[in-house]
C-alpha positions, 0 to 999 in steps of 0.5 A, spaced: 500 500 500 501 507 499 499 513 502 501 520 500 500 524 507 500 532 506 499 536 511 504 540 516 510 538 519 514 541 525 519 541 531 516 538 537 519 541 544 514 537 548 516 540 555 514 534 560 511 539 566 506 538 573 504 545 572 506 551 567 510 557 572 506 563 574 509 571 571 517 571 573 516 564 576 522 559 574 520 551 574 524 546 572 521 541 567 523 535 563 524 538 555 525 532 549 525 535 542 523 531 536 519 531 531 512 533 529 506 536 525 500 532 524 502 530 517 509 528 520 506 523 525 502 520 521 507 518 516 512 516 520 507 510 524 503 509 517 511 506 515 514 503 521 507 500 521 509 498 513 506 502 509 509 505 503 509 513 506 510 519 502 510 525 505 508 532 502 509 539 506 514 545 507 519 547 512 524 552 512 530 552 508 534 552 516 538 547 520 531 546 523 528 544 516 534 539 514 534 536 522 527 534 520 528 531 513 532 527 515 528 524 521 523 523 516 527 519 511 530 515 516 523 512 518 524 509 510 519 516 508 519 519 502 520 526 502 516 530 498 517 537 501 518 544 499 523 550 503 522 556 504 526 562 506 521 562 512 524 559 518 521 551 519 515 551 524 515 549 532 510 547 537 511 548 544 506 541 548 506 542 554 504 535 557 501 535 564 499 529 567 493 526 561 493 533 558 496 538 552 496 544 550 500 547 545 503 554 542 505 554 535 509 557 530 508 556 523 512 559 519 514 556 512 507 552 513 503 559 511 507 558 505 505 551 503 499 553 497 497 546 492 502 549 487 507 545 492 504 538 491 507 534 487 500 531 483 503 525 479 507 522 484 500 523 490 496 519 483 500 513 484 497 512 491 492 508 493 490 513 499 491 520 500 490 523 507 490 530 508 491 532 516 492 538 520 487 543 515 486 548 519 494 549 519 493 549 512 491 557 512 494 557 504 491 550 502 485 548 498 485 541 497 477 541 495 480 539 487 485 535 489 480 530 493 476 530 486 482 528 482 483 523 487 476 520 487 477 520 479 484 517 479 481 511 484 484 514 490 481 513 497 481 520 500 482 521 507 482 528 511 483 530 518 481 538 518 482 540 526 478 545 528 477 553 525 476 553 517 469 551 513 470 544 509 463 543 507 466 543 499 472 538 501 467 533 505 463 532 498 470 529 496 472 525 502 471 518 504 474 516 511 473 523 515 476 524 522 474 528 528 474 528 536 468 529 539 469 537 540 470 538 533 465 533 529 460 539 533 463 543 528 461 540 522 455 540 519 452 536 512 457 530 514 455 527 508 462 522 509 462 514 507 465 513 513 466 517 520 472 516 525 471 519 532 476 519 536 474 519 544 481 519 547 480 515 553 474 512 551 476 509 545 473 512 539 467 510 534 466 509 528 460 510 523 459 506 516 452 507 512 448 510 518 451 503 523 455 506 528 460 501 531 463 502 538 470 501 540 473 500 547 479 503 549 486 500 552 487 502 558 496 503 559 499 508 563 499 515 560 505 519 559 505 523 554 498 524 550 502 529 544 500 525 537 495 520 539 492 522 534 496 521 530 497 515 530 490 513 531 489 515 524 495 512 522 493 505 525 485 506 522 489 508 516 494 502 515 489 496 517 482 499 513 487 498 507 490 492 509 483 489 509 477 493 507 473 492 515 472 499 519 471 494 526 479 492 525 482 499 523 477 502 529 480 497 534 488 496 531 488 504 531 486 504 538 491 500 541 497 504 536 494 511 540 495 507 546 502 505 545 503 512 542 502 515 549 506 510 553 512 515 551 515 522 549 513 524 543 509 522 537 512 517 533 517 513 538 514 506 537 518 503 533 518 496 538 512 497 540 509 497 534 513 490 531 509 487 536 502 487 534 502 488 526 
């Protein structure tokens, strides 16, 4: 299988913290650098996981952005990422107890329009997953899903909070939200509905049937991209075997793992263990 992901991508500084200080109030805190962006993510899991992965964004042309690529490139994706003289996006996640909250700098991302994409490459796909949309301030991907559709491709798309997708929904397939952000949306006319419950698992909609999946209970250390590496594990075993309930249940056990480390895509043993 291949799956062209297009979306953003970052450096993660994930500050590990039980509570952030108060004005001219130093704390000490554990900081990891890694990896990041939800199109990043994604990628990296959907390859550790086997899948042939190329990843489409833009970064800074800066230590940072050739930092990145390599990372990306080590974990067997292919990149297909454009630069920028804006500098490579960060996020800060703080991570306390089971929560996260983020702030964010998107530097070359404001940059990254659909002349970016490379179409003939996306069109030997079997899959493509758009994520993080509403990072995507500059990018439409309405007839990118069309041509796709057209070309046989199933269409992916996790939008995230804060644009209008009403046009992009006509052309999508599998649509992943949480449960705050499927309220957002309306006139879901969607083959198949993935809402991610967190803690709670998640539940799946196909055909008007909603199929429930429980969650896995592990111990919590880092929530940052279990996300994405739900959609990731929905996304490889949906197109290893057609069957929404064992994409749904094999993507919550790779967002459990996901949290039992640092960062979004630290999984690699993890992950041999159970694909």
């Amino acid at each position: 299988m291949h799956v062209s992901v297009i979306g953003n991508v970052c450096l993660d500084l994930v500050i590990k913290t039980d509570k952030l200080p108060s004005c001219e109030e130093d704390l000490p805190a554990k900081i990891v650098p890694c990896i990041g962006g939800n199109a990043a993510n994604s990628a990296i899991i959907l390859s550790k996981l086997g899948a042939e992965t190329t990843l489409h964004s833009k970064i800074g042309n800066d230590i940072i952005g050739k930092h990145l690529i390599n990372e990306i490139e080590n974990s067997n994706v292919t990149s297909k990422m454009e630069t920028s003289k804006q500098r490579t996006a960060i996020t800060l996640c703080f991570s306390q107890c089971k929560e996260r909250s983020f702030l964010y700098d998107p530097g070359a991302t404001n940059e990254f329009t659909i002349d970016d994409l490379d179409m003939e490459e996306i069109m030997k796909s079997d899959a493509v997953f758009v994520t993080g949309y509403s990072y995507l301030k500059n990018l439409s991907v309405m007839d990118l899903f069309k041509k796709a559709q057209e070309n046989g491709l199933l269409t992916i798309f996790d939008p995230c909070p804060g644009r209008d997708v009403s046009e992009e929904l006509k052309y999508t397939d599998i649509l992943f939200a949480n449960e705050n952000e499927i309220k957002e949306l309306s006139e879901i006319n969607v083959k198949i509905v993935v809402i991610k419950k967190g803690a709670d698992g998640c539940m799946a909609k196909i055909n008007n049937k909603e199929i429930e999946c429980k969650p896995i209970n592990v111990d919590v250390v880092d929530t940052t991209g279990a996300g994405d590496a739900f959609n990731a594990g929905f996304i490889y075993k949906y197109l290893q075997t057609n069957n929404v309930e064992k994409a749904a249940n094999f993507a919550n056990k790779i967002g459990a793992i996901n949290v039992t480390k640092i960062g979004a895509a630290n999984i690699t043993k993890e992950i041999e263990g159970i694909v």
